[in-house]
C-alpha positions as CSV (number, residue, x, y, z in Angstrom):
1,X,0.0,0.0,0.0
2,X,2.7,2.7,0.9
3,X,5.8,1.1,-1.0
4,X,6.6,3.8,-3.6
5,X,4.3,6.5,-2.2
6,X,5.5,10.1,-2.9
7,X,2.0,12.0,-2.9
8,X,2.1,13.4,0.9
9,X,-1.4,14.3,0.6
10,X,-3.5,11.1,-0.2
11,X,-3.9,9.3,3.0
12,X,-4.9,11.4,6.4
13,X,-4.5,9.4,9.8
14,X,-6.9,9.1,13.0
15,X,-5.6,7.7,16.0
16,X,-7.8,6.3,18.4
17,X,-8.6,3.6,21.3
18,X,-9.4,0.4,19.9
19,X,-12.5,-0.2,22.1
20,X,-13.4,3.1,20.4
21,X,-12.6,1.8,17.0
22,X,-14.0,-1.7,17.6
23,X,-17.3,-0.4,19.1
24,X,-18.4,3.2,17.4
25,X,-16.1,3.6,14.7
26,X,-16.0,0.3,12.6
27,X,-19.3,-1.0,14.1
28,X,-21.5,2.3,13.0
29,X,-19.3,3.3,10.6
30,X,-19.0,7.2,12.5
31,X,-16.9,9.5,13.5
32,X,-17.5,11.4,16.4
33,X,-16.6,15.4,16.6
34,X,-15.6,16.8,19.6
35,X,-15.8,19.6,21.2
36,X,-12.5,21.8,21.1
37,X,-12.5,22.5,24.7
38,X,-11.8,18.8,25.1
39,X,-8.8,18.6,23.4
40,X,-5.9,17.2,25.3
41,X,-3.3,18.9,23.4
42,X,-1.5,21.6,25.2
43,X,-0.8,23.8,22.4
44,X,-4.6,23.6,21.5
45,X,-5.7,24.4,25.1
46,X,-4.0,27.4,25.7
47,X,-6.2,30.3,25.5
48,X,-6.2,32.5,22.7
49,X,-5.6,36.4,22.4
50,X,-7.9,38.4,21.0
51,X,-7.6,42.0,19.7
52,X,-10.5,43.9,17.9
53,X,-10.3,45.5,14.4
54,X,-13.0,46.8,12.3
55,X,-13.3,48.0,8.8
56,X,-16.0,50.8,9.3
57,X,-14.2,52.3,11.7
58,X,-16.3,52.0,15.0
59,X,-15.2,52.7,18.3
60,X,-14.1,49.8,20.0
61,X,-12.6,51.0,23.0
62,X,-14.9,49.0,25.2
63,X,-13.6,45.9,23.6
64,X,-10.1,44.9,24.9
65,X,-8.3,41.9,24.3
66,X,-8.3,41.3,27.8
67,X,-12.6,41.4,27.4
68,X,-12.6,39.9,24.0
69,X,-10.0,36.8,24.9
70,X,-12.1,35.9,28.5
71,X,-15.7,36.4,26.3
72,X,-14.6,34.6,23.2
73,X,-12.4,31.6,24.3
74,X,-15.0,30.0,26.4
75,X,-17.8,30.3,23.7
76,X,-15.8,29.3,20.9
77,X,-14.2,26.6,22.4
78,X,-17.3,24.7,23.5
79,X,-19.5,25.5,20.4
80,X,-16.6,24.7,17.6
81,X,-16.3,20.7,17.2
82,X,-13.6,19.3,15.6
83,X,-12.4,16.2,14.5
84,X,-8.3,15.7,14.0
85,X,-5.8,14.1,11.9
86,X,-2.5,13.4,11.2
87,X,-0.8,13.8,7.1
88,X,2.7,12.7,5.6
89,X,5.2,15.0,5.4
90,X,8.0,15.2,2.3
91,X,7.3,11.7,0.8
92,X,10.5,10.6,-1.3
93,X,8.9,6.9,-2.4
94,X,11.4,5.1,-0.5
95,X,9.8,3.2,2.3
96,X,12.5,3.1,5.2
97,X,13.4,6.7,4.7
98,X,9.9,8.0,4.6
99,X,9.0,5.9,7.8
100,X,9.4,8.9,10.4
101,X,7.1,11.0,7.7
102,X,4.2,9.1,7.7
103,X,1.6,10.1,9.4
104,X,0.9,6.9,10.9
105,X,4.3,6.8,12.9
106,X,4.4,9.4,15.7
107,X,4.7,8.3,19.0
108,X,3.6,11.2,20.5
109,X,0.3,10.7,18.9
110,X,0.2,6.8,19.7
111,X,0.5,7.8,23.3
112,X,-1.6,10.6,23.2
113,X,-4.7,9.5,21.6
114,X,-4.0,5.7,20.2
115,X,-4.5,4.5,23.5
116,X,-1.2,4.7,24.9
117,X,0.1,2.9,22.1
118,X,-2.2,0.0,22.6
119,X,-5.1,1.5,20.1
120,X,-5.3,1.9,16.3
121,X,-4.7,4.2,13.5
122,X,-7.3,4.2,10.9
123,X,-6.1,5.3,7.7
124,X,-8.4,7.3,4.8
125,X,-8.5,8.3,1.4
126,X,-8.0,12.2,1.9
127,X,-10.2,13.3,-1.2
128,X,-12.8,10.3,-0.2
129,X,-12.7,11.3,3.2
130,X,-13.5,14.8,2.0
131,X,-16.3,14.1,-0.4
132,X,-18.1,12.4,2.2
133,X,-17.5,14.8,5.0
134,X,-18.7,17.8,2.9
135,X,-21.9,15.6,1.4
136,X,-22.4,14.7,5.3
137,X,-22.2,18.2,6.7
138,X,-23.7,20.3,3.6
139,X,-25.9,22.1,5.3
140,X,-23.5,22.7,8.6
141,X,-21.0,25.8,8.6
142,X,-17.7,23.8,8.4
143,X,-14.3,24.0,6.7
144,X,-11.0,21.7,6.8
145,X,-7.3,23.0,6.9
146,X,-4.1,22.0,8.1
147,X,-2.7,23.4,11.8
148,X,0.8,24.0,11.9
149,X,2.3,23.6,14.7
150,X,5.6,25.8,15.5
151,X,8.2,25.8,18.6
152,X,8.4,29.7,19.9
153,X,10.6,30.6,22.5
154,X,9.3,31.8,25.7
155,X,9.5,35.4,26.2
């Protein structure tokens, strides 16, 4: 299946429990979006800052990021569901030396949400995937996109 493989964006990767797998995913054939308030990631629970802008040039005064950021991360948060994935990264086609690209081999993520590295990783068609995400959700507000993720120092 992967031997030769340089397209990095055909297959996307979920990692999960396999009671979850066994039970909801493969048994109903679902996936389950979650709210973004319980992700476990620390990057993605941090809160966000806010600062407010306007193109007709109102008076926002009353709205500082300080208001905005303790209004807006709460709501957002627990009304935004989400469901998450992993991708390749810089395929060559050679199988060994594309191992630690593959979005199927990060340990991090096999601790993290594959159970402690005792679950699964279900693998999908990215542009199948999408076709029946959007067909599902047609008449939901919803969008996909990639989240890069970037070490800053602390200040």
């Amino acid at each position: 299946m992967f031997t030769g493989q340089k397209e990095s964006d055909q297959y996307i990767y979920h990692y999960t429990k396999a009671e979850t797998a066994i039970e909801f995913i493969l048994e109903n054939k679902n996936l389950r979006l979650s709210p973004f308030a319980k992700t476990n990631d620390p990057k993605e629970t941090k809160d966000w800052f806010f600062i407010p802008g306007t193109n007709q040039g109102r008076n926002l005064d009353k709205y500082t990021p300080e208001y905005l950021s303790k209004v807006l991360n709460p709501t957002l948060k627990q009304k935004t569901n989400l469901l998450c994935f992993s991708t390749d990264k810089n395929l060559t086609g050679n199988h060994l030396t594309d191992m630690p690209n593959r979005g199927f081999c990060k340990p991090r993520m096999w601790a993290q949400y594959g159970g402690n590295h005792t679950g699964v990783c279900l693998i999908f068609d990215t542009l199948q995937f999408s076709d029946i995400f959007y067909e599902q959700f047609s008449n939901k507000d919803c969008s996909s996109g990639m989240v890069n993720y970037q070490d800053r120092l602390i200040d």
